[in-house]
C-alpha positions in Angstrom: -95.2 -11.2 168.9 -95.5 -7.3 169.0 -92.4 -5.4 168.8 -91.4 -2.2 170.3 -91.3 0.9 168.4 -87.7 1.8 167.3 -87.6 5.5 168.8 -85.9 8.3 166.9 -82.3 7.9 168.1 -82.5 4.4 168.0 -84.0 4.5 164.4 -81.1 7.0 163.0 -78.3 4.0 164.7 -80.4 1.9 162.6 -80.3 3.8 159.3 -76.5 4.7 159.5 -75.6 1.0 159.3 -78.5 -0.1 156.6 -76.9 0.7 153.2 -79.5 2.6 150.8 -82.5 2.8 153.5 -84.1 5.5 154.3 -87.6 6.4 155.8 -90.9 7.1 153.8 -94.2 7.5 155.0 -93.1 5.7 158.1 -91.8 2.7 156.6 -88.1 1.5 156.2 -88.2 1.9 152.1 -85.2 1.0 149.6 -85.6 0.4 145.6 -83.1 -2.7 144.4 -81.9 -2.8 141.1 -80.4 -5.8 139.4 -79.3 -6.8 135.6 -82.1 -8.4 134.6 -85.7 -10.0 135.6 -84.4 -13.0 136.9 -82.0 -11.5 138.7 -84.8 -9.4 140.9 -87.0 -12.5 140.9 -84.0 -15.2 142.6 -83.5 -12.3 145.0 -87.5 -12.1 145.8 -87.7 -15.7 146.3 -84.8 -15.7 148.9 -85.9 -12.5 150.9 -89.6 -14.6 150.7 -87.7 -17.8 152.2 -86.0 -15.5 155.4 -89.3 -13.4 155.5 -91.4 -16.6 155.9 -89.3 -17.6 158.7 -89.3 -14.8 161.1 -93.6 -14.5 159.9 -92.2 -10.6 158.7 -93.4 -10.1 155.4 -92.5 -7.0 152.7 -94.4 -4.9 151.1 -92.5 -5.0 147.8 -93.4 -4.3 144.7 -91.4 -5.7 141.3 -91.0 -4.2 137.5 -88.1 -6.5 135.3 -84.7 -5.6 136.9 -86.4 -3.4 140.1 -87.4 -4.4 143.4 -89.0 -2.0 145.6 -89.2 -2.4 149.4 -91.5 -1.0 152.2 -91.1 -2.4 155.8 -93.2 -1.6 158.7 -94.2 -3.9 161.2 -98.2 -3.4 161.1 -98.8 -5.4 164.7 -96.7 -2.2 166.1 -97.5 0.7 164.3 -94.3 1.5 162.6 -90.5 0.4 162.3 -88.8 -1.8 164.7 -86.2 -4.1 165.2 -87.6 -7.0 163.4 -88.4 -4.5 160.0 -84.3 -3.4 160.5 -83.3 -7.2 161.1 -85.0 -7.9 157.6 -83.4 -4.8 156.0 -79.9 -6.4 157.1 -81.4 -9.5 155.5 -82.1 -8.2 152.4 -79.2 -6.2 151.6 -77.0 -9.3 152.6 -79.4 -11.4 149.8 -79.2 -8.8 147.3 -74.9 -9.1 147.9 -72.5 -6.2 145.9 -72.7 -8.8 142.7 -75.0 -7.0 140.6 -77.7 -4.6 143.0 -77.6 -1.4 143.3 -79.4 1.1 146.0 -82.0 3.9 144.6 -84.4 6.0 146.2 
């Protein structure tokens, strides 16, 4: 299913409510940080259950207590509702126990 493009107003709404995202090279981008490696890993496996689910899948790359996120729906050509649904997703997942938000 192809997704309309968020456009520019639509994509700041979007941003003021998503806690730590911001927008890099086109993509909805956040950097998690947890306590440790397993920490960052159980938070990987459940954003990899939701992402399998709605076929949406990061581009995320992982160093020991770091998780860092790129979203972009590739069938579109940028950010849309499904890569800000995910976002949501994610910073529910990742929860105010132990991850923190860095660019």
């Amino acid at each position: 299913m192809k997704f309309p493009l968020l456009d520019e107003s639509a994509l700041e709404a979007a941003l003021a409510s998503l806690d730590g995202w911001t927008v890099e090279a086109g993509k909805l981008h956040k950097q998690f940080t947890f306590t440790d490696f397993i920490e960052a890993f159980g938070f990987m496996t459940k954003v990899a259950i939701v992402a399998e689910g709605l076929n949406h899948h990061p581009e995320w790359f992982n160093v020991y207590n770091r998780v860092t996120v790129d979203l972009t729906t590739h069938d579109s050509g940028g950010i849309t509702a499904n890569d800000t649904g995910l976002a949501t997703r994610m910073n529910e997942l990742a929860g105010s126990e132990s991850a923190t938000a860095q660019r």
